[in-house]
KEKE-118983 format. One record per residue: x, y, z of N, C-alpha, C, O in turn. Coordinates in steps of 0.001 Angstrom, whole numbers, plus 500000, padded with zeros to 6 digits. Atoms other than C-alpha are relative to their C-alpha. Example, Ala and Ser with C-alpha at 12.3 -4.5 7.8 and 13.67 -1.06 7.14 Angstrom:
// residues 2
500890498810500000512300495500507800500900501200500000501936501181500665499180498810499940513670498940507140499230501090500730499739502198500899
This chain:
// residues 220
499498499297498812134756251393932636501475500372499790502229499526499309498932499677500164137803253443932634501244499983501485500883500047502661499263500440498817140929252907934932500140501688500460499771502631499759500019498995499206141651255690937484501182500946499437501141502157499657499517499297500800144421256725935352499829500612498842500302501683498462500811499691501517142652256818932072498674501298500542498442502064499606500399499364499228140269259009934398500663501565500329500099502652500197499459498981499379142541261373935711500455501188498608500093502362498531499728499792501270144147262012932064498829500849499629498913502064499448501342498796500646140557263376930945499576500826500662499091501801500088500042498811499366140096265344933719500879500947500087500579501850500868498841499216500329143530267201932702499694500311499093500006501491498933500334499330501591142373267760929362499088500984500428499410502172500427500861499363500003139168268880930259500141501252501300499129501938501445499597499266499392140991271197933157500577501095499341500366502272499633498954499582500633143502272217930778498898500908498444499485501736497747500475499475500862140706273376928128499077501041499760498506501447498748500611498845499282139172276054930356501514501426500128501231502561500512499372499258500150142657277867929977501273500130498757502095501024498555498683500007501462145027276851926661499408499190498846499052498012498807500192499892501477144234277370922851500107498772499605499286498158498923499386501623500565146039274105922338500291499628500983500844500306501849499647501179498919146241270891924526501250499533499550500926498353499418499275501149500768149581269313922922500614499494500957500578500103502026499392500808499649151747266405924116500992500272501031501201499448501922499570499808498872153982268313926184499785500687500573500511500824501558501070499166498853151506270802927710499620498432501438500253498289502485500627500950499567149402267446929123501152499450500872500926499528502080499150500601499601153107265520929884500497500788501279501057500181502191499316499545498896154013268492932329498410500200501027498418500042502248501554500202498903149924268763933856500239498958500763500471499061501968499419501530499123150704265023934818501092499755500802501023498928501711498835500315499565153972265095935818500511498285499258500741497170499725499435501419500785155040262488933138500959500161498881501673501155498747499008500011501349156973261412929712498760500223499216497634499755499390500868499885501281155413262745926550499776498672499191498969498588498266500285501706500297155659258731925864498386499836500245497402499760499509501004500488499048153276258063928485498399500627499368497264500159499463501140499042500271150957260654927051499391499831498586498199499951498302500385500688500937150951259507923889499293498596499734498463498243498896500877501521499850149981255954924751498674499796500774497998498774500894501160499959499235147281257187926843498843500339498795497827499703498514500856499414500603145901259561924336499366499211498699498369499492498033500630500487501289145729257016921604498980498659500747498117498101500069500773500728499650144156254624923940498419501000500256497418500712499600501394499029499906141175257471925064499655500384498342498565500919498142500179499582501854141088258147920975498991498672499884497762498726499921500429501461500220140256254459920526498662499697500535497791499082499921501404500103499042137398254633923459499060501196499520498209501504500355500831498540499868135620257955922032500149501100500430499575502140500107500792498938499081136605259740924949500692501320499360500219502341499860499345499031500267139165262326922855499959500140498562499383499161498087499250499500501150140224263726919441500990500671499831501294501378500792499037499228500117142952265231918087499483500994498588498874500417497688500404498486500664142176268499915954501637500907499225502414501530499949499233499531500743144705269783913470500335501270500656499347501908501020499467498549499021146633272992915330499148500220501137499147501415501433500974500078498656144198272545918441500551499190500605500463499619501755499663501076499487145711269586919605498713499394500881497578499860500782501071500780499176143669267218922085498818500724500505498977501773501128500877499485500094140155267857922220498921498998500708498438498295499820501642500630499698136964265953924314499026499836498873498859500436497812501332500456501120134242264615922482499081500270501401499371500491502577501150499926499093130875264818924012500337499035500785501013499287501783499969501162498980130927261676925587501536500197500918501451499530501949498971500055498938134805262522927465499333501605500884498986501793502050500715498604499092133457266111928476499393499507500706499707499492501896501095500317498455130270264503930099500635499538501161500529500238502168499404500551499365132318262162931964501311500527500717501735500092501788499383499397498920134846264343932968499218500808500815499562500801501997500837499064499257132216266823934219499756499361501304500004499849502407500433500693498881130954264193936350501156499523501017500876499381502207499179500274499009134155263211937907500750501163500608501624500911501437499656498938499359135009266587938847498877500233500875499162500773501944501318500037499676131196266462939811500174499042501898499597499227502969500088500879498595132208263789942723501260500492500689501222500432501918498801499095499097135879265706943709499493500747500653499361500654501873500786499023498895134124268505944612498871499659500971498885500359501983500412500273499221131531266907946288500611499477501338500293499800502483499515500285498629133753265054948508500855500827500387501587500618501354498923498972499396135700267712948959498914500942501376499148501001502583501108499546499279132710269531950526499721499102501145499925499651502228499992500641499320131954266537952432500898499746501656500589499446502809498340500350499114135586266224954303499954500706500498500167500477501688499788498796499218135420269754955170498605500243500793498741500826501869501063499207499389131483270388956159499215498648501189498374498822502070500521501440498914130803266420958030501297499524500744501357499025501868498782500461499202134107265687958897500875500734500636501575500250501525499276499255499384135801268716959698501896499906499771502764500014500637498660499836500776139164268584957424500264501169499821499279501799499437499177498291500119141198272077957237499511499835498069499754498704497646499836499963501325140342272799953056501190499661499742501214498753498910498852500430500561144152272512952745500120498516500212501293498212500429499681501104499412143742268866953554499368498730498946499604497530498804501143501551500648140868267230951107500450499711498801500233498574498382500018500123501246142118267886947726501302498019499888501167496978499243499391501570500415144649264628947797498905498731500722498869497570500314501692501085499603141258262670949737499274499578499394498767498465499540500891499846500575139324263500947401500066499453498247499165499035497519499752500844501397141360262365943949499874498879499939499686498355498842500483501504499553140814258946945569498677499623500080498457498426499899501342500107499422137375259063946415498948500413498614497749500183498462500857499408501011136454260765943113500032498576498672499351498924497708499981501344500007136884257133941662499061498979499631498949498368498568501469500356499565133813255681942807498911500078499358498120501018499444500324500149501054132250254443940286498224500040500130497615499851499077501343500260499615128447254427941868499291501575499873499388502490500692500607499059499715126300256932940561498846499923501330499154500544502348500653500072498711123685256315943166501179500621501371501005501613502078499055499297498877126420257130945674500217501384499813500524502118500752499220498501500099127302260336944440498581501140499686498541502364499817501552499542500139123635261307943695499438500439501803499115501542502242500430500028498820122692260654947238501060501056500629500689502104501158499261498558499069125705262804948697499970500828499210500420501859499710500977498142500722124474265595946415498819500433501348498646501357502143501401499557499399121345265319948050500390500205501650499920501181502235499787500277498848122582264551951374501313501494500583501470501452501803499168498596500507125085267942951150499140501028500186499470501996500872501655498763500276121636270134950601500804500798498393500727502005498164500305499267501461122951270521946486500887500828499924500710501555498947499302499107499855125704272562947311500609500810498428500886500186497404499355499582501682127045275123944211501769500015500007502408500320499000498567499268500037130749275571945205500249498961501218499476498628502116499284500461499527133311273590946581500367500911501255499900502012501546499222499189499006135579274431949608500772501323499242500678502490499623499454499113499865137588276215947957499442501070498398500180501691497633500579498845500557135224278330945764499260499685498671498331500290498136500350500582501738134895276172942263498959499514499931498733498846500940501108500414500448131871275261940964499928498913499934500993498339499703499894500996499835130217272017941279498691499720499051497559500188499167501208500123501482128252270640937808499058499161500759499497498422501640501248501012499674124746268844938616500336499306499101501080499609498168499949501584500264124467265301937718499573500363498232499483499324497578500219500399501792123614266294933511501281501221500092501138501969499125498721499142500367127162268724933946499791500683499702500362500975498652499909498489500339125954271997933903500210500582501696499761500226502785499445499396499170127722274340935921499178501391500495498909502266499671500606498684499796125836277197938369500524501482499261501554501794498664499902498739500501125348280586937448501675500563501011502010500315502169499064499315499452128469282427938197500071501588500301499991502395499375499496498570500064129235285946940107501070500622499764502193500211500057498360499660500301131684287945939023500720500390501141500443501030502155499112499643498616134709287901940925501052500416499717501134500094498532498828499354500276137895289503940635500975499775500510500816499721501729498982500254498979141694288711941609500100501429501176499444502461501036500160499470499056142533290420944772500884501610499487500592502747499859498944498827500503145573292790942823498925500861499321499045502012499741500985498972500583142662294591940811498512500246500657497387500132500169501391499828499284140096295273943082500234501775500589501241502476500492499725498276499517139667298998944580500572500129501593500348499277502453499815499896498791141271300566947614498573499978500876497423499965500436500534499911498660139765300633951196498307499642499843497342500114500444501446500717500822136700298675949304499823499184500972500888498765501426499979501487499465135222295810951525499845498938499097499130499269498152500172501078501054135289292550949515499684498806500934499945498937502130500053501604499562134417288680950466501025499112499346501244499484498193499233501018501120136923285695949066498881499204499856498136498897500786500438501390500842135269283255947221500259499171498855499603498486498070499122501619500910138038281238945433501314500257500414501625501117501238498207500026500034141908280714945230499973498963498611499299497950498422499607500586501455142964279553941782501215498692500330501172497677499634498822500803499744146133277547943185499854498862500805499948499179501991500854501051499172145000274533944703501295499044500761500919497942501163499004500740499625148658273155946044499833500419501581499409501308502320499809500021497963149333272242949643500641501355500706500302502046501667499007499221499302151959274412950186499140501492500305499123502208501306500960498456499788149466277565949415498799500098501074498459501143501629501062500199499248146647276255951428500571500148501360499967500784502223499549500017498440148705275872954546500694501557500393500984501884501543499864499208499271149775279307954149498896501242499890499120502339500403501006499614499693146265280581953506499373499992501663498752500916502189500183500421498891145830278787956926500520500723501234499986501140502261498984499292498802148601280211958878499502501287500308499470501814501420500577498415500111147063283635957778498274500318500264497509501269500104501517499824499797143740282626958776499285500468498552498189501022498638501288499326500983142260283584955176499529498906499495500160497861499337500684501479500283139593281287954025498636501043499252498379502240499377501233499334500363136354281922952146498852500509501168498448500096502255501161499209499410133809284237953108500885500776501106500217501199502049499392498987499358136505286252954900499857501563499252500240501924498140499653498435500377136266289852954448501167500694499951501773500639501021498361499078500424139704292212952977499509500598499580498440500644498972500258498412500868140229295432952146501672500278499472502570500368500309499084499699500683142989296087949979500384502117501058499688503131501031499945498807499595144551299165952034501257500842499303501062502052499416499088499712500851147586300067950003501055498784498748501522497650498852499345500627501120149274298910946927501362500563500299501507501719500695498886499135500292152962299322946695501186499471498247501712498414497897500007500511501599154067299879942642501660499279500194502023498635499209499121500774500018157540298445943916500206498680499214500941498605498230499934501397499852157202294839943721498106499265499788497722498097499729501881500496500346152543295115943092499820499319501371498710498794501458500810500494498970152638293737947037498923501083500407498931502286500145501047499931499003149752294282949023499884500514501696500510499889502553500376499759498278148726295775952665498540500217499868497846501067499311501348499948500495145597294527953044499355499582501520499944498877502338500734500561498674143251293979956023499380498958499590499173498921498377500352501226499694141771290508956785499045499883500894499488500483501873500436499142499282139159290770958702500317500756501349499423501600501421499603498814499269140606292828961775501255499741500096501941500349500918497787499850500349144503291945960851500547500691499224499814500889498255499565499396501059146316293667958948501345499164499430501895498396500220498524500895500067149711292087956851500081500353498413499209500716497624499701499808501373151074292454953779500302499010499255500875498236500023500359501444500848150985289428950885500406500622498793500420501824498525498699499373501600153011289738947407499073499734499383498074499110499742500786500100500942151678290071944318500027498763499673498834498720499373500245501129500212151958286253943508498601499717500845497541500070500329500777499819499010149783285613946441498353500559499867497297499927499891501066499484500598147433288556945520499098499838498675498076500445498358500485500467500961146897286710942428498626498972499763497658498888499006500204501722499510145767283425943560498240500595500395497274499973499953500738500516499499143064285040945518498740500983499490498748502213499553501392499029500474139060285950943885499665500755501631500061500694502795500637499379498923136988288113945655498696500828499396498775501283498255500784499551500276133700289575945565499600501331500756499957501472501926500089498609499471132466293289946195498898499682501082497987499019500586500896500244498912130298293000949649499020501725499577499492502857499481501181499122500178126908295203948908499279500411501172498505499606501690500517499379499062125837297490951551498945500466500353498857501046501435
């Protein structure tokens, strides 16, 4: 059994290996918010257990056995993330620090049963995919950030890439949440902000912002 830190560590790798060529020592040290010490004494301890390798100009790498196991503990985040928001009634900006605690919980039977007890759900609150119990991830639609999508198009959200508080609360303020409908109504090449409708608001949102958020084309 691995400690909740030794835990968290492989779910940074295996976060971190869905977007950079190379994992190295002070990529990982700034994911964590730590010393490249710290990261080193971790990584040679997960080396030692199976759950990693290190790879000549690749840097840190999963083995089968740390992949599965991270799969699965991202497998129980998102579930309780789902949970907090669809039984308990938590704002999405609220579960993700709930849920790094809860994802922990070392009982498959527990996390099996709130699958089932959920109705199997494919997607988190806030849009990410959620692996079944052997870590394969649903089929995915394509979705697009909000800056390259077409004018006066209708679209749906169904993600935000940025998962920090500060963004969620001002997703909130602005009322946008998944399964909201936008229409991109002007671009301006100034600065790449946005004037975009929401569904019957209108407001304008910067290109940072417009980054953050997927969206899917609504079929008529």
């Amino acid at each position: 059994m691995l400690s909740q830190s030794e835990e968290n560590y492989l779910k940074a790798i295996y976060s971190l290996s869905y977007t950079e060529d190379k994992i190295s020592t002070n990529l990982l040290a700034e994911k964590m918010n730590t010393k490249a010490s710290s990261v080193t004494d971790m990584v040679k301890k997960l080396s030692e257990k199976s759950y990693i390798t290190y790879l000549k100009y690749k840097g840190f790498e999963l083995t089968e056995k740390g992949s599965k196991l991270a799969a699965q503990i991202v497998r129980k985040h998102r579930l309780w993330e789902v949970f907090l928001v669809d039984k308990l009634k938590f704002g999405w900006e609220e579960v993700h620090d709930i849920a790094e605690q809860l994802e922990h919980i070392q009982s498959k039977q527990l996390t099996d049963k709130l699958d089932d007890f959920l109705g199997n759900p494919k997607f988190d609150p806030h849009g990410d995919p959620i692996p079944d119990k052997n870590g394969v991830y649903p089929s995915l639609k394509v979705s697009f950030p909000l800056n390259a999508i077409e004018l006066n198009t209708i679209y749906t959200i169904t993600g935000v890439e940025d998962g920090s508080m500060d963004f969620f609360q001002f997703l909130k303020r602005y009322e946008i949440g998944l399964g909201s409908e936008i229409k991109v109504l002007e671009k301006f090449p100034f600065d790449d902000s946005l004037r975009i409708q929401i569904d019957q608001s209108e407001m304008n949102i910067s290109a940072i912002v417009s980054k953050k958020i997927f969206v899917q084309k609504v079929i008529e």
